[in-house]
Structure formats: C-alpha cells, structure tokens
PyMOL CGO cylinders between C-alpha atoms (Angstrom):
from pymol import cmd
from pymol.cgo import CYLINDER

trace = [
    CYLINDER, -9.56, 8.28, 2.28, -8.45, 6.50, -0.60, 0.3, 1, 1, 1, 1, 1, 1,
    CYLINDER, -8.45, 6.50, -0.60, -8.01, 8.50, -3.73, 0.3, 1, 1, 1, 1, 1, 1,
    CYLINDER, -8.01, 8.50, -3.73, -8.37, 8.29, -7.28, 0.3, 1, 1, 1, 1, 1, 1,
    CYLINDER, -8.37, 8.29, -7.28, -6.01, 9.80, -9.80, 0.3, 1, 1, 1, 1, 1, 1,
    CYLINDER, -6.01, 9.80, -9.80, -6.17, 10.75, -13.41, 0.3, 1, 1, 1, 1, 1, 1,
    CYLINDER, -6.17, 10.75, -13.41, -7.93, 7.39, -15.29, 0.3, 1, 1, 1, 1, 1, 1,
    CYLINDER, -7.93, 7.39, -15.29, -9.64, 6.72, -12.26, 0.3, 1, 1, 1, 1, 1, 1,
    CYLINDER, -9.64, 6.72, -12.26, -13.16, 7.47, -11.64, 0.3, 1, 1, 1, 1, 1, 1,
    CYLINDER, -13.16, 7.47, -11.64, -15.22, 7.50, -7.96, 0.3, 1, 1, 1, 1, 1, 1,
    CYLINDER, -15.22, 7.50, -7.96, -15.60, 4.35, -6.47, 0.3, 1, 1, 1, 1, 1, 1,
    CYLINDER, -15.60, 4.35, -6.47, -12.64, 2.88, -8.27, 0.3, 1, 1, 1, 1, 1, 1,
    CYLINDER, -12.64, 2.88, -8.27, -10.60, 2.64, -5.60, 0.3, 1, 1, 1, 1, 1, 1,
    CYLINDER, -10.60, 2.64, -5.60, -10.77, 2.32, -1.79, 0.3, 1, 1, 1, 1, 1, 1,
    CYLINDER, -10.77, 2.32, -1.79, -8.38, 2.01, 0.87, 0.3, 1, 1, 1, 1, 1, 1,
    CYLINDER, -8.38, 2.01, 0.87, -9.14, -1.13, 2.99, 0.3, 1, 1, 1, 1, 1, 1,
    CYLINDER, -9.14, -1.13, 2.99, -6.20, -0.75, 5.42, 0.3, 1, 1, 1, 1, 1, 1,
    CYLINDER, -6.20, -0.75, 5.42, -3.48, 1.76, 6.40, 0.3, 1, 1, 1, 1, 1, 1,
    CYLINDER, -3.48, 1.76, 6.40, -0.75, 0.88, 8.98, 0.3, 1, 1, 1, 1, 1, 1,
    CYLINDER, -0.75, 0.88, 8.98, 2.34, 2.40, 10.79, 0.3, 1, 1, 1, 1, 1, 1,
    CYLINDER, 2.34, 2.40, 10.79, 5.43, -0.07, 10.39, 0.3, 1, 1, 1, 1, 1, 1,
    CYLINDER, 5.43, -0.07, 10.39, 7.59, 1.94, 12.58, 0.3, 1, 1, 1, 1, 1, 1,
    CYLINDER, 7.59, 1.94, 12.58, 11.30, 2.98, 10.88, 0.3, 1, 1, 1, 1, 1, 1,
    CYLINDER, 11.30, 2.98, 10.88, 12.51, -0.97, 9.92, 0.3, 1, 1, 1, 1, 1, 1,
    CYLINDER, 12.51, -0.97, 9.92, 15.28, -0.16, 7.51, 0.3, 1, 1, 1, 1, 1, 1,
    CYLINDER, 15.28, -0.16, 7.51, 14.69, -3.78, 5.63, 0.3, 1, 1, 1, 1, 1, 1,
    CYLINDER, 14.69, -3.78, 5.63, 11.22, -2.15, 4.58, 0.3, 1, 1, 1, 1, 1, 1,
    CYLINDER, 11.22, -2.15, 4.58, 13.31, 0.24, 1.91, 0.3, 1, 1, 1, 1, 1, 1,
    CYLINDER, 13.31, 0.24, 1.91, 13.57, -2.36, -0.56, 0.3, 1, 1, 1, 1, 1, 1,
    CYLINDER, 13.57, -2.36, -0.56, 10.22, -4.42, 0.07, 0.3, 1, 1, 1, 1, 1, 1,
    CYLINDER, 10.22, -4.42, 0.07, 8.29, -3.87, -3.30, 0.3, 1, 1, 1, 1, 1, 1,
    CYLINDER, 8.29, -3.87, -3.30, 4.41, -3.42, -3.66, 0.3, 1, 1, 1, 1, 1, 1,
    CYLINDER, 4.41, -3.42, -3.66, 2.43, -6.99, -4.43, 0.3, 1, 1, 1, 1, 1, 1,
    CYLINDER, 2.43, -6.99, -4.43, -1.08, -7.81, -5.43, 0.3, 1, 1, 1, 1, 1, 1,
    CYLINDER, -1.08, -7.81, -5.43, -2.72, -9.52, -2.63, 0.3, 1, 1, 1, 1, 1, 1,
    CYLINDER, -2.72, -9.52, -2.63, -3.48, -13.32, -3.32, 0.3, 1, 1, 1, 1, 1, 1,
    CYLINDER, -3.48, -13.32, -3.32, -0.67, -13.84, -5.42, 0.3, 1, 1, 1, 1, 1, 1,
    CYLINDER, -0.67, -13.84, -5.42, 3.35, -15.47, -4.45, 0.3, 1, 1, 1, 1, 1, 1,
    CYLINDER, 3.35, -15.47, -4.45, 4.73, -12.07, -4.42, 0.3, 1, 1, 1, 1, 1, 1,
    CYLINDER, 4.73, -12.07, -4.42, 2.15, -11.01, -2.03, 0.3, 1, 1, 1, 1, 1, 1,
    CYLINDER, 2.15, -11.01, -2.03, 3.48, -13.75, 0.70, 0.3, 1, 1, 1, 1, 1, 1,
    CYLINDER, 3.48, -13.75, 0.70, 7.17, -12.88, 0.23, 0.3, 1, 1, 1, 1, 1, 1,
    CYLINDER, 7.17, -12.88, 0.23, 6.04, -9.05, 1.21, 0.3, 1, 1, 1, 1, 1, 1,
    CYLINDER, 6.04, -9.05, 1.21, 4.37, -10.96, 4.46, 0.3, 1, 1, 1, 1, 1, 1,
    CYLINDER, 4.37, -10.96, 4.46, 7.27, -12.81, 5.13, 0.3, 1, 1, 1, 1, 1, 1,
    CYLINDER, 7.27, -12.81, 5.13, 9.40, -10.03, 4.74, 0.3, 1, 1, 1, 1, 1, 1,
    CYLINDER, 9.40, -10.03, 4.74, 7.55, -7.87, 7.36, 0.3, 1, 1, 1, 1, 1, 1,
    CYLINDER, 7.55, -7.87, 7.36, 7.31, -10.92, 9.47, 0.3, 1, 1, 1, 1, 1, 1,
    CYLINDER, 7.31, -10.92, 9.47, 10.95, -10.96, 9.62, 0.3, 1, 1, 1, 1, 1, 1,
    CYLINDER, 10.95, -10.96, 9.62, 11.14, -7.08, 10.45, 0.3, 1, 1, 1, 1, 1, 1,
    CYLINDER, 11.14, -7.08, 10.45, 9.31, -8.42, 13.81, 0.3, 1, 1, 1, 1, 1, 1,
    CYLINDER, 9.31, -8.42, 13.81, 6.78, -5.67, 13.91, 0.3, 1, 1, 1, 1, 1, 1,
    CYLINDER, 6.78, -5.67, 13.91, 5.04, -4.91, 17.37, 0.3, 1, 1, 1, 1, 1, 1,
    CYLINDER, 5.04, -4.91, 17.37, 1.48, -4.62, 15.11, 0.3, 1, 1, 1, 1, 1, 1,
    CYLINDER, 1.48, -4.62, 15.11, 1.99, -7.72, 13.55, 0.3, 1, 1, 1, 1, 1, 1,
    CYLINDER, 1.99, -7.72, 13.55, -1.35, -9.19, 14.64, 0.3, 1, 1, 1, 1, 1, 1,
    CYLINDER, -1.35, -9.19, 14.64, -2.85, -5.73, 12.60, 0.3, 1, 1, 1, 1, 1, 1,
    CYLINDER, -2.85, -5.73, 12.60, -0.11, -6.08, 9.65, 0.3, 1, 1, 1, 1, 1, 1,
    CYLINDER, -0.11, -6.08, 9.65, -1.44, -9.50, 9.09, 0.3, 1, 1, 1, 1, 1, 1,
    CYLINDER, -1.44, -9.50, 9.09, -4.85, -9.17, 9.42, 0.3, 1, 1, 1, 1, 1, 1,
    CYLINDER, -4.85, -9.17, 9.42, -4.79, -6.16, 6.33, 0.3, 1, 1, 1, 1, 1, 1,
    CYLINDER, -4.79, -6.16, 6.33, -2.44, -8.57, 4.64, 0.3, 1, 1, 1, 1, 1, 1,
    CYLINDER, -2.44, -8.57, 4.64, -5.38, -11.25, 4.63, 0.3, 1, 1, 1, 1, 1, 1,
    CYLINDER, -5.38, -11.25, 4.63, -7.82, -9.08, 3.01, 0.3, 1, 1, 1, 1, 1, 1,
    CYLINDER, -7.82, -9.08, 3.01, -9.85, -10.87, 0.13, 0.3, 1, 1, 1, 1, 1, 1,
    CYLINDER, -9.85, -10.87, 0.13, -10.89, -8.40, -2.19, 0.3, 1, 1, 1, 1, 1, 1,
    CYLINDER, -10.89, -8.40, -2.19, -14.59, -9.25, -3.45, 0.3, 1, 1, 1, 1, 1, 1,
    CYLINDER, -14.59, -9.25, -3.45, -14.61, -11.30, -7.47, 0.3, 1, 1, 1, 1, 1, 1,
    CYLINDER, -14.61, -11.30, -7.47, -14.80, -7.96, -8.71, 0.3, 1, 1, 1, 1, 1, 1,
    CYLINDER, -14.80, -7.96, -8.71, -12.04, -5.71, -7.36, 0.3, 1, 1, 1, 1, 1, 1,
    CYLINDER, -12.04, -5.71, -7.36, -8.11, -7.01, -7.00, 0.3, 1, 1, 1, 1, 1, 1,
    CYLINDER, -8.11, -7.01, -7.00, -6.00, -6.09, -3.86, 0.3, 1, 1, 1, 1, 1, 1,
    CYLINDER, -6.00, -6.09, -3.86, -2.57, -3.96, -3.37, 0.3, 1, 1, 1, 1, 1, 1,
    CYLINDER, -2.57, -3.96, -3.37, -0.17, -3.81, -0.45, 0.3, 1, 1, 1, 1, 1, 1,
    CYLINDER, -0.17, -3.81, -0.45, 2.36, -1.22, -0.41, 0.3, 1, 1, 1, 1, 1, 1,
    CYLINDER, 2.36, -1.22, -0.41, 4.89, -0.72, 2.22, 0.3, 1, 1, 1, 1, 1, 1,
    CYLINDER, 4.89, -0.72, 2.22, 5.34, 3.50, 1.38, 0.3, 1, 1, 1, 1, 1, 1,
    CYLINDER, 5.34, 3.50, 1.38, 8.06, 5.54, 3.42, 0.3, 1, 1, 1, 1, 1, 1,
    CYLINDER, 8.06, 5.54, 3.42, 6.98, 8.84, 4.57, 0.3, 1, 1, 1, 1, 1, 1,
    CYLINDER, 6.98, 8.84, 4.57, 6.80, 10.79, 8.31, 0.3, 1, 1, 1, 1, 1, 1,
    CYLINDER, 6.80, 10.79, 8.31, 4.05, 11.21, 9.85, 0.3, 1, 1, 1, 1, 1, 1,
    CYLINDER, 4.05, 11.21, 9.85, 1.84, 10.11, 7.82, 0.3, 1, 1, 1, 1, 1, 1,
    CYLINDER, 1.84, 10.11, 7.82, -1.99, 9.34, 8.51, 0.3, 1, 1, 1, 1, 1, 1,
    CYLINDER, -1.99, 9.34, 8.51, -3.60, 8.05, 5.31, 0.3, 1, 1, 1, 1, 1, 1,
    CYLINDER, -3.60, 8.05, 5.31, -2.66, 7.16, 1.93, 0.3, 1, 1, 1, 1, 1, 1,
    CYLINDER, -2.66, 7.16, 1.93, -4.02, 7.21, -1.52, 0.3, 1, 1, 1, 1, 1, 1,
    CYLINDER, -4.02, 7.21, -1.52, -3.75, 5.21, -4.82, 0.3, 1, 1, 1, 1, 1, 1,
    CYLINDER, -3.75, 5.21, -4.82, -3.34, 7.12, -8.29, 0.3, 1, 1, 1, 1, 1, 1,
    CYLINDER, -3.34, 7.12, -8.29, -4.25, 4.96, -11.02, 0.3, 1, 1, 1, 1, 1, 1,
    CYLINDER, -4.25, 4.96, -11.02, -2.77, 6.08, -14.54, 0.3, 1, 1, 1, 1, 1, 1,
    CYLINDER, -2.77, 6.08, -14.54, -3.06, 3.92, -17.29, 0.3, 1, 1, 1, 1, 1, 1,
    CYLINDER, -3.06, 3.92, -17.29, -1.34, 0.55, -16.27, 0.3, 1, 1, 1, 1, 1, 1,
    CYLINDER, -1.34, 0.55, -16.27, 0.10, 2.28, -13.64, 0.3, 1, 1, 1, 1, 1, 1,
    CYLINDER, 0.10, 2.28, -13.64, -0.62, 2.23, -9.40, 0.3, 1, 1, 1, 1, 1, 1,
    CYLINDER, -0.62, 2.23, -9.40, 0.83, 4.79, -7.70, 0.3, 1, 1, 1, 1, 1, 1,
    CYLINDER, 0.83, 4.79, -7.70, 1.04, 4.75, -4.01, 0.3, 1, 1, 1, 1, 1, 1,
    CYLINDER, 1.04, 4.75, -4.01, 1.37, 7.99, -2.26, 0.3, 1, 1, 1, 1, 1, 1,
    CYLINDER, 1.37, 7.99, -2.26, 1.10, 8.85, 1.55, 0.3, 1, 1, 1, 1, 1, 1,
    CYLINDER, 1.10, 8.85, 1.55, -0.92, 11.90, 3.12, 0.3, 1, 1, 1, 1, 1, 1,
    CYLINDER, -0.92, 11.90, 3.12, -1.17, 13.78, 6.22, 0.3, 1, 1, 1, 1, 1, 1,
    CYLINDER, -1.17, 13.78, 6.22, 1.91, 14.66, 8.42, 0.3, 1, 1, 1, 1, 1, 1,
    CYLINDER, 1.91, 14.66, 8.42, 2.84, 17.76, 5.98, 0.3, 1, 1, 1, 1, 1, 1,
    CYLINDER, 2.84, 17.76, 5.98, 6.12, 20.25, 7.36, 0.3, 1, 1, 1, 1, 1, 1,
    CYLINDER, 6.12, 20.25, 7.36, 7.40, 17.42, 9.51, 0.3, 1, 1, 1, 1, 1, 1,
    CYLINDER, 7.40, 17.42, 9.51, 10.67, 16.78, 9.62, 0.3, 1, 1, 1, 1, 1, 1,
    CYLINDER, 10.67, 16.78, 9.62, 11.96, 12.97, 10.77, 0.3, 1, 1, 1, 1, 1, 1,
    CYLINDER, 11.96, 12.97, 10.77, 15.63, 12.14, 11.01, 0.3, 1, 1, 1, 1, 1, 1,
    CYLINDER, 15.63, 12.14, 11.01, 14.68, 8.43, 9.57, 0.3, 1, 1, 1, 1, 1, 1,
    CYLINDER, 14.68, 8.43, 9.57, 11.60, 7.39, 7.05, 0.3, 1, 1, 1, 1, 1, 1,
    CYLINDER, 11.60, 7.39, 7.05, 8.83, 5.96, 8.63, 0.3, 1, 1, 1, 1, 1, 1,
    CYLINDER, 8.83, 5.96, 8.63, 7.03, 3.02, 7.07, 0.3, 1, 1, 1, 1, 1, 1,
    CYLINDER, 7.03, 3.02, 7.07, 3.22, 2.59, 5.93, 0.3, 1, 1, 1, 1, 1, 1,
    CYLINDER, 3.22, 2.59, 5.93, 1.53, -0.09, 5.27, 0.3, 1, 1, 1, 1, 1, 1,
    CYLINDER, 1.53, -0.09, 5.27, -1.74, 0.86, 2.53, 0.3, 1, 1, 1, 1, 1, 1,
    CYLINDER, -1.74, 0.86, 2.53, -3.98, -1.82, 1.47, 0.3, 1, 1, 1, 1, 1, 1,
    CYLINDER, -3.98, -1.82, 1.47, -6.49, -0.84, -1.81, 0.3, 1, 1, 1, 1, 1, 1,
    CYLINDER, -6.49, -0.84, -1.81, -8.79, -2.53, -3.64, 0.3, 1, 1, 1, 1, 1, 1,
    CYLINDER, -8.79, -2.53, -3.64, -9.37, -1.47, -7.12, 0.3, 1, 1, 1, 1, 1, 1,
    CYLINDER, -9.37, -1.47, -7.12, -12.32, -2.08, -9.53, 0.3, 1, 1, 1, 1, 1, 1,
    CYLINDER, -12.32, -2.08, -9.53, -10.87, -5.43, -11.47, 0.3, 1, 1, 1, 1, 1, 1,
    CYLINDER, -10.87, -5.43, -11.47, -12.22, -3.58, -15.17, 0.3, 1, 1, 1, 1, 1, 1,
    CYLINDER, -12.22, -3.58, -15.17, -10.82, -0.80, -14.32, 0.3, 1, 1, 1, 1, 1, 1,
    CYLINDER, -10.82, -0.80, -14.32, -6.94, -1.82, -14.58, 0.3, 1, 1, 1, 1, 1, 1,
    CYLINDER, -6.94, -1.82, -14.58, -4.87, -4.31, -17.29, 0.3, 1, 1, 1, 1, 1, 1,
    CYLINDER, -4.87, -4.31, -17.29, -3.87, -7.36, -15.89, 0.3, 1, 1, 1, 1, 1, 1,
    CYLINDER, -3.87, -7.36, -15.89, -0.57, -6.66, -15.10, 0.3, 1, 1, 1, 1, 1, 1,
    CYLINDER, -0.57, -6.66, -15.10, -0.43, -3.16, -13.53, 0.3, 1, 1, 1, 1, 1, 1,
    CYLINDER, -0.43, -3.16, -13.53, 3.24, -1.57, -12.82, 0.3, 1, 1, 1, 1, 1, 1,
    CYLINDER, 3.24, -1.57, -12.82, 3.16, -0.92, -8.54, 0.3, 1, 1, 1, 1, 1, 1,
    CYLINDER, 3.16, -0.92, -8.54, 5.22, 1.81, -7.70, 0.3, 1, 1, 1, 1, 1, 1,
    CYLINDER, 5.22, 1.81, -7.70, 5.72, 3.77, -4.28, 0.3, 1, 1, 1, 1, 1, 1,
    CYLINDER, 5.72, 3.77, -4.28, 5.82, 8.29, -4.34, 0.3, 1, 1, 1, 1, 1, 1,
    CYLINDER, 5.82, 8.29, -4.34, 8.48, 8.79, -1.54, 0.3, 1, 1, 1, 1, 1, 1,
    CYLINDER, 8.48, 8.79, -1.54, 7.58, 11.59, 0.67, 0.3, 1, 1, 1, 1, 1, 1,
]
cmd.load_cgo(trace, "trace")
C-alpha cells in the first residue's frame, strides 16, 4: 500500500487511510497538513464545506492519532481513478502520489483523500508537503 521513496526505508511509512472525495472543484487549492496541528483543521473544515456524501469516513481518517513515535499527513491528491496512494519521502520532502486507475481518461480530476503516518526520526521537523498530479 503505502510506499517508500528514495530516503525512506521499510516500515517508514504506512498508509492509514485512502478516500474518494468525488470531483469538488474547491479541493484544487486545499494544501496537504500534518494531522494534529491548526492547519490540519482548516483542511477539515475545508472538506466539510465541500459537503462530501463520505463525510462520516473523511472525518473519521481525519481523526487519526498517529502513535508518540510516528507524525500524521493528509493530502487531498487529484487523480482518476485512482485506488491507492503512496508517500515518497526525499530529504525534507513528502511527496504524495496516487496509484491504480492507469490509461483512464476523466473529463474532470477526481479527488483523494491519503492519510500516512511516518516514522517521527525519520523526517526534520518541518517537512515541505507537496501533491504529484496525475
């Protein structure tokens, strides 16, 4: 499921939740936020406002506590038909990327929601969260 990129070793990373969001054109802008933190309840609030019909599910990954030793990630990634997603970590870098749902076309970008935890040590304190378009 989850995946580990370049600077990441096995077990690093796991993917604790993965979502459809359906094609809510607000989602384009929403930006990736560490679980936990103020950012993190503005990306709720925004999908709150999108009035989801999984919100019960959206908010239930969105309350995920990440055990003392790992640190939590929600990314809202636009793709197709996706079915999973991984996490690349480089450096100081989290890269969010969608898989599954290869050679389809879609007239508008679906939205993903992908929850990871990450192994605390094994990222700075301030990681840059970014999204890989499909």
């Amino acid at each position: 499921m989850a995946g580990c990129g370049a600077g990441a070793g096995k077990g690093q990373v796991r993917l604790e939740s993965f979502e459809g969001l359906g094609s809510y054109t607000r989602l384009a802008d929403l930006e990736p936020a560490e679980l936990g933190t103020a950012d993190a309840e503005e990306f709720q609030r925004t999908l709150e406002r999108a009035r989801l019909k999984n919100l019960d599910e959206v908010r239930a990954a969105l309350s995920f506590v990440p055990p003392a030793d790992r640190r939590g990630f929600a990314f809202a990634v636009p793709g197709c038909a996706a079915d999973s997603a991984v996490l690349t970590v480089e450096r100081d870098t989290l890269t969010a990327e969608l898989t599954g749902g290869e050679n389809v076309n879609c007239v508008q970008a679906n939205y993903f929601l992908a929850v990871f935890s990450v192994d605390r040590g094994s990222i700075p304190p301030t990681p840059t969260l970014l999204t890989m378009p499909r």
